[in-house]
N, CA, C and O atoms as CSV, one atom per row, in Angstrom:
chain,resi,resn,atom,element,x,y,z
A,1,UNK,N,N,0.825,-1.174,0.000
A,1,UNK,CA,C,0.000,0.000,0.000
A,1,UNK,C,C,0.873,1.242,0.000
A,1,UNK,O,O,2.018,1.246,0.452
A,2,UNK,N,N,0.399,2.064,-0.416
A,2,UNK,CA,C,1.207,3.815,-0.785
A,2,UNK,C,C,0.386,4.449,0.314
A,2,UNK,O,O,-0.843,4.445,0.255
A,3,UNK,N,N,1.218,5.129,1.564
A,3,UNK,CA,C,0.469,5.944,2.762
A,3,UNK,C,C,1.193,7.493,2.698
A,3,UNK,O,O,2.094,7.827,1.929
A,4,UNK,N,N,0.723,8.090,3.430
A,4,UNK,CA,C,1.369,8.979,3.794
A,4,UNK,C,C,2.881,9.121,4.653
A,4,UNK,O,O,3.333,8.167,5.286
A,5,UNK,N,N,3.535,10.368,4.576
A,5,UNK,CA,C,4.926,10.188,5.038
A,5,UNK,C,C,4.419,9.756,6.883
A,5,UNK,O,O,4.991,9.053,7.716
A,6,UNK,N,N,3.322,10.427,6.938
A,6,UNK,CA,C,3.051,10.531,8.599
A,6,UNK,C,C,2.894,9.382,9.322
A,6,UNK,O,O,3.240,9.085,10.466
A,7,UNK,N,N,2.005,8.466,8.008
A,7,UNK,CA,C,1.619,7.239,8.234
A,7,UNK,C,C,2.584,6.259,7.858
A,7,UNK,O,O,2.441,5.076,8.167
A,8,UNK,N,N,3.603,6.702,7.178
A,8,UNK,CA,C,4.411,5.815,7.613
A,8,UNK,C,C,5.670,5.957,8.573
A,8,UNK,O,O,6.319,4.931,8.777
A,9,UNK,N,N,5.929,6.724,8.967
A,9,UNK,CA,C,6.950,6.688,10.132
A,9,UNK,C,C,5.901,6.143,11.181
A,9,UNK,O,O,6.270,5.097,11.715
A,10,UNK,N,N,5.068,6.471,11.461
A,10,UNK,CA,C,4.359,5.388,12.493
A,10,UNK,C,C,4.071,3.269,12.400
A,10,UNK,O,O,3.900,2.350,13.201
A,11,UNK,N,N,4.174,3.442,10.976
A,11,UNK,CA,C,3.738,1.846,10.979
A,11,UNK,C,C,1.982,2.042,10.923
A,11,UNK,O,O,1.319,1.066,11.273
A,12,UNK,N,N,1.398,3.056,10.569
A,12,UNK,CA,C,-0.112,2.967,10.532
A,12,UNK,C,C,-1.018,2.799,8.729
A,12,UNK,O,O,-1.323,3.487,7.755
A,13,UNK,N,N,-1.100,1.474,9.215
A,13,UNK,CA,C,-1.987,1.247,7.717
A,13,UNK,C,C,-3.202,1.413,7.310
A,13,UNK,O,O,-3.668,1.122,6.208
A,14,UNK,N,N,-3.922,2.069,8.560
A,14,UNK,CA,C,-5.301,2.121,8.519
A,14,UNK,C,C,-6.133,3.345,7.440
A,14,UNK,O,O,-7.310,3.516,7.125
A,15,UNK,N,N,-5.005,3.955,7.139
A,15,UNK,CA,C,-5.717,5.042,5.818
A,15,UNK,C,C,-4.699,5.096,4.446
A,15,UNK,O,O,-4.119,6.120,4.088
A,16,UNK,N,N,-4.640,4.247,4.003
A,16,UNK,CA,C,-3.408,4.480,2.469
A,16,UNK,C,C,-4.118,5.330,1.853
A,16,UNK,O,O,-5.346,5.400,1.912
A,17,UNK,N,N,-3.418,6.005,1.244
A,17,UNK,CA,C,-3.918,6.521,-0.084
A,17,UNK,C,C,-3.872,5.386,-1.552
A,17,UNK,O,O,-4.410,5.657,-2.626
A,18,UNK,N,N,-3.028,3.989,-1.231
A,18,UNK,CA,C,-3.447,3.525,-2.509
A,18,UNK,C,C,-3.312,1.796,-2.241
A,18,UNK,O,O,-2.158,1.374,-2.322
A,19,UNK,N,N,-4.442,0.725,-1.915
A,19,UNK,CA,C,-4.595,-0.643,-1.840
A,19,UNK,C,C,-4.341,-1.374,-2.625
A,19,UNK,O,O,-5.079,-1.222,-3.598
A,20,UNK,N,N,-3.528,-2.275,-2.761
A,20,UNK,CA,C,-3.800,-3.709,-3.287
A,20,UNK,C,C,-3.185,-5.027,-3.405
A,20,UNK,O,O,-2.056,-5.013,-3.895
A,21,UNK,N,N,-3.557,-5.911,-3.146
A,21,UNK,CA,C,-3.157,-6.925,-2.767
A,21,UNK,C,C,-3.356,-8.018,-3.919
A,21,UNK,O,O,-3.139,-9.201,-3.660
A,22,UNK,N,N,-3.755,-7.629,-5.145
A,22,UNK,CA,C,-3.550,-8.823,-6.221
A,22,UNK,C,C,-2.674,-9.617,-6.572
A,22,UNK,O,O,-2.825,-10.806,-6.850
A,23,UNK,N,N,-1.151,-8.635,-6.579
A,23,UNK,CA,C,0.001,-9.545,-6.837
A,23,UNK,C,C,0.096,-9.087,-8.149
A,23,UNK,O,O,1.175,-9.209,-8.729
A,24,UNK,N,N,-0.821,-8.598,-8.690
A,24,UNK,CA,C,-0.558,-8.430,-10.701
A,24,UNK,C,C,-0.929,-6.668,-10.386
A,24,UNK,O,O,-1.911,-6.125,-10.890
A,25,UNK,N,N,-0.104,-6.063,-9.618
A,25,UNK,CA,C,-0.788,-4.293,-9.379
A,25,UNK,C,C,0.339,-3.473,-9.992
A,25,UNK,O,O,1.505,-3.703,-9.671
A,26,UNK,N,N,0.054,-2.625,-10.771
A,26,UNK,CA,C,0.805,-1.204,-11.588
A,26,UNK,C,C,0.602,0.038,-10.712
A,26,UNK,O,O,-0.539,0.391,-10.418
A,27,UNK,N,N,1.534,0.616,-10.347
A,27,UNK,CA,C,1.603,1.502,-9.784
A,27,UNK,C,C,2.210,2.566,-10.349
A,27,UNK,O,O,3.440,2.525,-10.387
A,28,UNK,N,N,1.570,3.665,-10.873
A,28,UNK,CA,C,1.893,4.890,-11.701
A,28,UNK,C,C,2.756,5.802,-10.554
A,28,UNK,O,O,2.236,6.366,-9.592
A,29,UNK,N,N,4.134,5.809,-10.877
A,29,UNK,CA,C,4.810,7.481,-10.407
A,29,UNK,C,C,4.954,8.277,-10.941
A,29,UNK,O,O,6.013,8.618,-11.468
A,30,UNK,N,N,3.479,9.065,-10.983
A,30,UNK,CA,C,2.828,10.491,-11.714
A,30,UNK,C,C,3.688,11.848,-11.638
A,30,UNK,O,O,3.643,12.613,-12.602
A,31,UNK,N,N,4.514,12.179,-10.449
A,31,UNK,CA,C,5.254,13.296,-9.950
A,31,UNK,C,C,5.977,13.105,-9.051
A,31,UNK,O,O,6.013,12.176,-8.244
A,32,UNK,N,N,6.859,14.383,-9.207
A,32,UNK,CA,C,8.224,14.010,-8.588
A,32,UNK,C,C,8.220,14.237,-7.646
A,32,UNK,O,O,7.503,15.215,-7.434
A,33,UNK,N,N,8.989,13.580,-6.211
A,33,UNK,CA,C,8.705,13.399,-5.118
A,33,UNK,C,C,8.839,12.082,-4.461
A,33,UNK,O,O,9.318,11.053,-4.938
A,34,UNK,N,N,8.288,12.303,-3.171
A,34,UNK,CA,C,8.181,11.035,-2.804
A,34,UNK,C,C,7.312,10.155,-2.454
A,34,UNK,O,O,6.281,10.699,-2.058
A,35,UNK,N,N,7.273,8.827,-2.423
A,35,UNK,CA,C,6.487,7.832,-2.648
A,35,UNK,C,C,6.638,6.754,-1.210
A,35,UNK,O,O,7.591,5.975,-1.159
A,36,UNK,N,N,5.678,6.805,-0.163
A,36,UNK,CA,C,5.504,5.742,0.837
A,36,UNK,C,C,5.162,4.673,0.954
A,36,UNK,O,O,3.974,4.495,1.226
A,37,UNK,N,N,6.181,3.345,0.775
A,37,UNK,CA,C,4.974,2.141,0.693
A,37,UNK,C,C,5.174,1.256,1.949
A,37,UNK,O,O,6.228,1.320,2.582
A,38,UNK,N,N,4.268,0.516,2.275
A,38,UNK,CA,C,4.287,-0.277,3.583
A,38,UNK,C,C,3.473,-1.734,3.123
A,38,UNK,O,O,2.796,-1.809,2.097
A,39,UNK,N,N,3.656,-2.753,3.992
A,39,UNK,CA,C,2.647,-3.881,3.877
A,39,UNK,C,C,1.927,-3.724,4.646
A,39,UNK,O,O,2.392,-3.024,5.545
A,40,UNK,N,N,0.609,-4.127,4.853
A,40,UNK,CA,C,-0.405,-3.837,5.333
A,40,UNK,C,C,-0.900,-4.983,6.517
A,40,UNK,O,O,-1.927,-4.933,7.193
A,41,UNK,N,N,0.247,-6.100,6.540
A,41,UNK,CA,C,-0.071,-6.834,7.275
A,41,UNK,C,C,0.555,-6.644,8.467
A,41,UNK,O,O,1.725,-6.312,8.657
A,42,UNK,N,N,-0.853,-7.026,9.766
A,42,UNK,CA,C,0.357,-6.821,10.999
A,42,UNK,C,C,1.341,-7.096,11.252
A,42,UNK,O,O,1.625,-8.262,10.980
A,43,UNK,N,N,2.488,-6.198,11.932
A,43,UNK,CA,C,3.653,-6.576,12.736
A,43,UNK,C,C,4.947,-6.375,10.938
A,43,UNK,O,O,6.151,-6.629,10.981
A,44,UNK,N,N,4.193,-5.887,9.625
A,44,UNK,CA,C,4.999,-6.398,8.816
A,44,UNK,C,C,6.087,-5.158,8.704
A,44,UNK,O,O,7.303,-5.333,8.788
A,45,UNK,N,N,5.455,-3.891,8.504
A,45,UNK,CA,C,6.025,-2.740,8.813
A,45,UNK,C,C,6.928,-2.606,9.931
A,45,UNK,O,O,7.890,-1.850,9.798
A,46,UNK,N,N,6.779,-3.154,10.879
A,46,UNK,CA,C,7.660,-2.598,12.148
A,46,UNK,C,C,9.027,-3.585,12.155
A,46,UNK,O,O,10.004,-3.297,12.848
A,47,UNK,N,N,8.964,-5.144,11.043
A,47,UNK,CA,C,9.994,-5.701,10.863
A,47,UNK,C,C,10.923,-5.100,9.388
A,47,UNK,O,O,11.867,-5.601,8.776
A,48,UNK,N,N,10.372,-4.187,9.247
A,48,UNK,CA,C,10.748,-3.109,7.937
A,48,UNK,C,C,10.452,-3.662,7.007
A,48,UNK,O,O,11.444,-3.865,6.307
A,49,UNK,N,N,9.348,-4.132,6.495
A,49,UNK,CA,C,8.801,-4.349,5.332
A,49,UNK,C,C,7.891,-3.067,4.683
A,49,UNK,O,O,6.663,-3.023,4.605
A,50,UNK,N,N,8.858,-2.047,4.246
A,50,UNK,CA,C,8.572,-0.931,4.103
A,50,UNK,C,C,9.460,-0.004,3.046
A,50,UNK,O,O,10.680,-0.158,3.083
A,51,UNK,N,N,8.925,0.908,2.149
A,51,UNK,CA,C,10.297,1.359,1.423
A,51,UNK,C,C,9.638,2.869,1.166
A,51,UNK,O,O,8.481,3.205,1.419
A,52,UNK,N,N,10.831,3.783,0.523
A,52,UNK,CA,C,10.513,4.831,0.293
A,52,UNK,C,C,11.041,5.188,-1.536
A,52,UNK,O,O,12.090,4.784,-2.038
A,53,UNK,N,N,10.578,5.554,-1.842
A,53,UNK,CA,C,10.916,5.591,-3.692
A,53,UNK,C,C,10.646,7.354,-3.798
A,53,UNK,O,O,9.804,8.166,-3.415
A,54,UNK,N,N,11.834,7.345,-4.513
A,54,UNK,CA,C,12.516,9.085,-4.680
A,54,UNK,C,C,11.802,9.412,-5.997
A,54,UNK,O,O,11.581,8.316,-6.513
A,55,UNK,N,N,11.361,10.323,-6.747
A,55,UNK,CA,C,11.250,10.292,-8.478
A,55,UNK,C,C,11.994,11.359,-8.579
A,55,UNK,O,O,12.127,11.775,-7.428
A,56,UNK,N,N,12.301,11.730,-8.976
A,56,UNK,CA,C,13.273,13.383,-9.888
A,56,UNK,C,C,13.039,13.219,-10.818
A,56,UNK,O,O,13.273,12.197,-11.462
A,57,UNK,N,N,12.402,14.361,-11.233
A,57,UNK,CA,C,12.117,14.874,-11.988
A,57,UNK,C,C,13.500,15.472,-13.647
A,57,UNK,O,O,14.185,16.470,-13.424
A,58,UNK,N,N,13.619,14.973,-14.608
A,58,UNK,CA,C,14.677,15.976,-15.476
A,58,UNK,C,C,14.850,17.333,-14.832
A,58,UNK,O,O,15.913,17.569,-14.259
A,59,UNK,N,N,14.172,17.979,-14.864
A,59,UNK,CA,C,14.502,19.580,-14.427
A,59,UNK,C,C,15.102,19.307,-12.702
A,59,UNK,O,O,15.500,20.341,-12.165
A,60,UNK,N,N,15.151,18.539,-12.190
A,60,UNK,CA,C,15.824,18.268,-10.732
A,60,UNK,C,C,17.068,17.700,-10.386
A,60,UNK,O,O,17.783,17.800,-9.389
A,61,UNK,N,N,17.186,16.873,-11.806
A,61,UNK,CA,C,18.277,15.923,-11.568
A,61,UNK,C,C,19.574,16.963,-12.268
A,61,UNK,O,O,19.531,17.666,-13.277
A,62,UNK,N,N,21.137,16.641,-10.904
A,62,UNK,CA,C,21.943,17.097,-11.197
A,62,UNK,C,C,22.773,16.111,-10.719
A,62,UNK,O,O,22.484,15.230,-9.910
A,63,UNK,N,N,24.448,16.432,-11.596
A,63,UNK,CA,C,25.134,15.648,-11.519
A,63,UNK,C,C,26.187,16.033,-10.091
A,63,UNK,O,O,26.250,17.220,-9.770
A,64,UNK,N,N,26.759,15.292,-9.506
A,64,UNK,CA,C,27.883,15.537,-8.659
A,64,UNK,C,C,28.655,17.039,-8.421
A,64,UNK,O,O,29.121,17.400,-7.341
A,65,UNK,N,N,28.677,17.731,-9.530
A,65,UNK,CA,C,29.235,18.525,-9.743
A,65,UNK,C,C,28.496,19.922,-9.769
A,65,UNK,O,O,29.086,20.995,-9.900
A,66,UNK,N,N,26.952,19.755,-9.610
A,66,UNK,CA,C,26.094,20.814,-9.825
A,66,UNK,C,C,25.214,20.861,-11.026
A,66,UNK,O,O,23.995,21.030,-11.008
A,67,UNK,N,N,25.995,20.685,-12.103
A,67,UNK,CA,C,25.512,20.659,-13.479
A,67,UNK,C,C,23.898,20.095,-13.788
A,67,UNK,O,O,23.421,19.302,-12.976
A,68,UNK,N,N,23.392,20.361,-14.523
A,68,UNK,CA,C,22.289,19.759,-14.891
A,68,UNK,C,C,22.329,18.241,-15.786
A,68,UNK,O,O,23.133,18.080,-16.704
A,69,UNK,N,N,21.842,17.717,-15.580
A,69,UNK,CA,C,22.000,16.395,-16.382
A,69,UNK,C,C,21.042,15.883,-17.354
A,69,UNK,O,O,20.006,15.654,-16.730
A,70,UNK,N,N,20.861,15.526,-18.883
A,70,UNK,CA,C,20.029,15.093,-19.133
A,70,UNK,C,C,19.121,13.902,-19.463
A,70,UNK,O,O,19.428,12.916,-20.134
A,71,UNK,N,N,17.693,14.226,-18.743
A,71,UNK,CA,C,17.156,12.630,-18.592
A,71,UNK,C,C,16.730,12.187,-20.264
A,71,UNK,O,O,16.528,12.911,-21.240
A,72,UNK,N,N,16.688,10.466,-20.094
A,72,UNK,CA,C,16.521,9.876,-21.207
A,72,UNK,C,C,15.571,9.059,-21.596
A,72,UNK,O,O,15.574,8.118,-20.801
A,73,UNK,N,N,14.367,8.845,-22.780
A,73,UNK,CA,C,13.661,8.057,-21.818
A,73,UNK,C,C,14.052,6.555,-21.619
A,73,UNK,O,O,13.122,5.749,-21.619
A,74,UNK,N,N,15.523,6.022,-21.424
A,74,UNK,CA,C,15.894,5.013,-21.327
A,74,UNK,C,C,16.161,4.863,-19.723
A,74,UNK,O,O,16.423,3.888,-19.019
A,75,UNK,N,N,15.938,6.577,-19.388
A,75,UNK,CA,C,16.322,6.965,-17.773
A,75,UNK,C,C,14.973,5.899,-17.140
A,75,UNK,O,O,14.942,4.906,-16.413
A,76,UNK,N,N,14.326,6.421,-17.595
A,76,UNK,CA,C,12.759,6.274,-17.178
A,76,UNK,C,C,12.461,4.434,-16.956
A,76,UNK,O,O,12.022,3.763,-16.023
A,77,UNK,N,N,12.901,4.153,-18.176
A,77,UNK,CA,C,12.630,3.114,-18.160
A,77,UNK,C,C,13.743,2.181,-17.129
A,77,UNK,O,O,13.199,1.257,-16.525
A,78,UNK,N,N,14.522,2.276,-17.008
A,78,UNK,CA,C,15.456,1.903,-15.749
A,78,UNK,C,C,14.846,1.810,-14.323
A,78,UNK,O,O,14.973,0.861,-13.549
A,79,UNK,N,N,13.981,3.265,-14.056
A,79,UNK,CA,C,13.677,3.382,-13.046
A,79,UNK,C,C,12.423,2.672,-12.877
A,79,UNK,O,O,12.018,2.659,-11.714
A,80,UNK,N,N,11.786,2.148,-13.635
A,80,UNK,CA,C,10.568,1.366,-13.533
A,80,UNK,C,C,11.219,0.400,-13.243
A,80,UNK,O,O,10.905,0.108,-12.090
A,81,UNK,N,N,12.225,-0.529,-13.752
A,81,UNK,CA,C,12.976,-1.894,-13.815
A,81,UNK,C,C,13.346,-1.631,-12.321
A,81,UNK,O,O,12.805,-2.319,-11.455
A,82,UNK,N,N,14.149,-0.769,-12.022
A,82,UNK,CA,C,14.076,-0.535,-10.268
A,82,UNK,C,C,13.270,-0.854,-9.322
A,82,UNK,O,O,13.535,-1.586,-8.368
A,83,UNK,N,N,12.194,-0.283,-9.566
A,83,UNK,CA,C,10.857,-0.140,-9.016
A,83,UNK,C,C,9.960,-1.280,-8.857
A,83,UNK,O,O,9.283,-1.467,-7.846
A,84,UNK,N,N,9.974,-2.088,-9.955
A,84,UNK,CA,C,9.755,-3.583,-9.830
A,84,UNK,C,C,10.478,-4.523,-9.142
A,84,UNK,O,O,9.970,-5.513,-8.614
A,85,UNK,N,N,11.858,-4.203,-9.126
A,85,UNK,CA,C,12.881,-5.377,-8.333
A,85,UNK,C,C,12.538,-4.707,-6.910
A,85,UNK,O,O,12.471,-5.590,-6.055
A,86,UNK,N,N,12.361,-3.745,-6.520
A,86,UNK,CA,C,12.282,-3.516,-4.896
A,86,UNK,C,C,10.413,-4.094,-4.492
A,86,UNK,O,O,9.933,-4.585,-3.470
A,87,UNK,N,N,9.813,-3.743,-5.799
A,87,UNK,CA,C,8.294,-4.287,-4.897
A,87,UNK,C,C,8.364,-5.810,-5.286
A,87,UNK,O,O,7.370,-6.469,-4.980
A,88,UNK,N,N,9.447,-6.493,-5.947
A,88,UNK,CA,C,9.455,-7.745,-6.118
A,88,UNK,C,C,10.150,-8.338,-4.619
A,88,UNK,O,O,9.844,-9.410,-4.095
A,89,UNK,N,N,11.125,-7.379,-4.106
A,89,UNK,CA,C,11.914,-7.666,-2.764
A,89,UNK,C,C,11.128,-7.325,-1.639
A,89,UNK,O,O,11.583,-7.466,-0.504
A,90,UNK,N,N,9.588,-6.736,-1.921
A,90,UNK,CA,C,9.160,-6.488,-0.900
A,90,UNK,C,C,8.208,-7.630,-0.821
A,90,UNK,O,O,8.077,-8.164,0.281
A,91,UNK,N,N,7.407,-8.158,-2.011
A,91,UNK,CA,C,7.159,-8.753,-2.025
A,91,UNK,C,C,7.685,-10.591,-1.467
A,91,UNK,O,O,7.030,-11.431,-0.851
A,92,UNK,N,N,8.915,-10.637,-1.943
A,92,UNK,CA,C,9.254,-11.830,-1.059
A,92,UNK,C,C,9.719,-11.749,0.236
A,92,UNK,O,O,9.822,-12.760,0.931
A,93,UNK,N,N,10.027,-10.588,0.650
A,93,UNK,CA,C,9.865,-10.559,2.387
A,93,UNK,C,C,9.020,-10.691,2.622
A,93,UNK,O,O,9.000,-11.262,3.712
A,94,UNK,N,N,7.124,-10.325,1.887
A,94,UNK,CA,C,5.813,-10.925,2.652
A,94,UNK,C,C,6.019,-12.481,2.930
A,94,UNK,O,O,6.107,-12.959,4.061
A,95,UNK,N,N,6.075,-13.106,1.902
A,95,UNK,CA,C,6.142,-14.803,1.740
A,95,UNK,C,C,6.771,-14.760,2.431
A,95,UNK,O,O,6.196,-15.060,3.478
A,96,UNK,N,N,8.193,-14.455,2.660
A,96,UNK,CA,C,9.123,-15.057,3.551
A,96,UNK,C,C,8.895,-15.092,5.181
A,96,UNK,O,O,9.374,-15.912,5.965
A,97,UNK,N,N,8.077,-14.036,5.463
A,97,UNK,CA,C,7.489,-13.578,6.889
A,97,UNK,C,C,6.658,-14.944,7.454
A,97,UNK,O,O,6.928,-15.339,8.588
A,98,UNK,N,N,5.657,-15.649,6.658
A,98,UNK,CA,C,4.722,-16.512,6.762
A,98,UNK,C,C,5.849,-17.873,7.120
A,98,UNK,O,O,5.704,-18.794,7.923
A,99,UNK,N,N,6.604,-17.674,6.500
A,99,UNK,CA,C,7.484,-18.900,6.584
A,99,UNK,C,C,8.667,-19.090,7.747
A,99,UNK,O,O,9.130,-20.131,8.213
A,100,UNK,N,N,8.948,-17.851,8.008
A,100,UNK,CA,C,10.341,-17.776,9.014
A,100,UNK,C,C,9.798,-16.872,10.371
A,100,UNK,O,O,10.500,-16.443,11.286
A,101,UNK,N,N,8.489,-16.742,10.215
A,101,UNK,CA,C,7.628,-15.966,11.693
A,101,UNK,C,C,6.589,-17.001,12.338
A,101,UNK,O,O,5.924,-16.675,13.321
């Protein structure tokens, strides 16, 4: 689930702004900023089954040096491939919880 920053430094799942539990779920990162996700199952959050996802924006992103850098949309597509391997890693810490808790 996608909560708030408030709601998630607490571990509180009781209001997300975005549910689901299918296993087959797309999750659009519309704007730049940041993004809260948590599992929704008890006790799963407080064993850190929890992540935070950055977006930058082209007009935000700079290099080491100050400079401006330019995004590609090969940038983009990277960061989705990202984005899947961490809700794929969040995902097998759920399974794994059932099994080693």
């Amino acid at each position: 689930m996608e909560v708030s920053v408030e709601d998630y430094k607490k571990c509180n799942s009781s209001h997300p702004n975005f549910f689901s539990n299918t296993g087959n779920t797309v999750y659009h990162l519309n704007h730049s900023g940041y993004f809260y996700f948590m599992s929704g199952v008890s006790g799963h959050c407080e064993r850190g089954q929890r992540m935070i996802i950055k977006v930058i924006s082209s007009d935000q992103e700079t290099n080491s040096g100050g400079e401006k850098s330019s995004a590609s949309p090969s940038a983009a597509v990277l960061s989705s491939g990202v984005f899947k391997a961490l809700l794929s890693q969040l995902a097998m810490s759920y399974v794994a919880s059932y099994v080693f808790y």
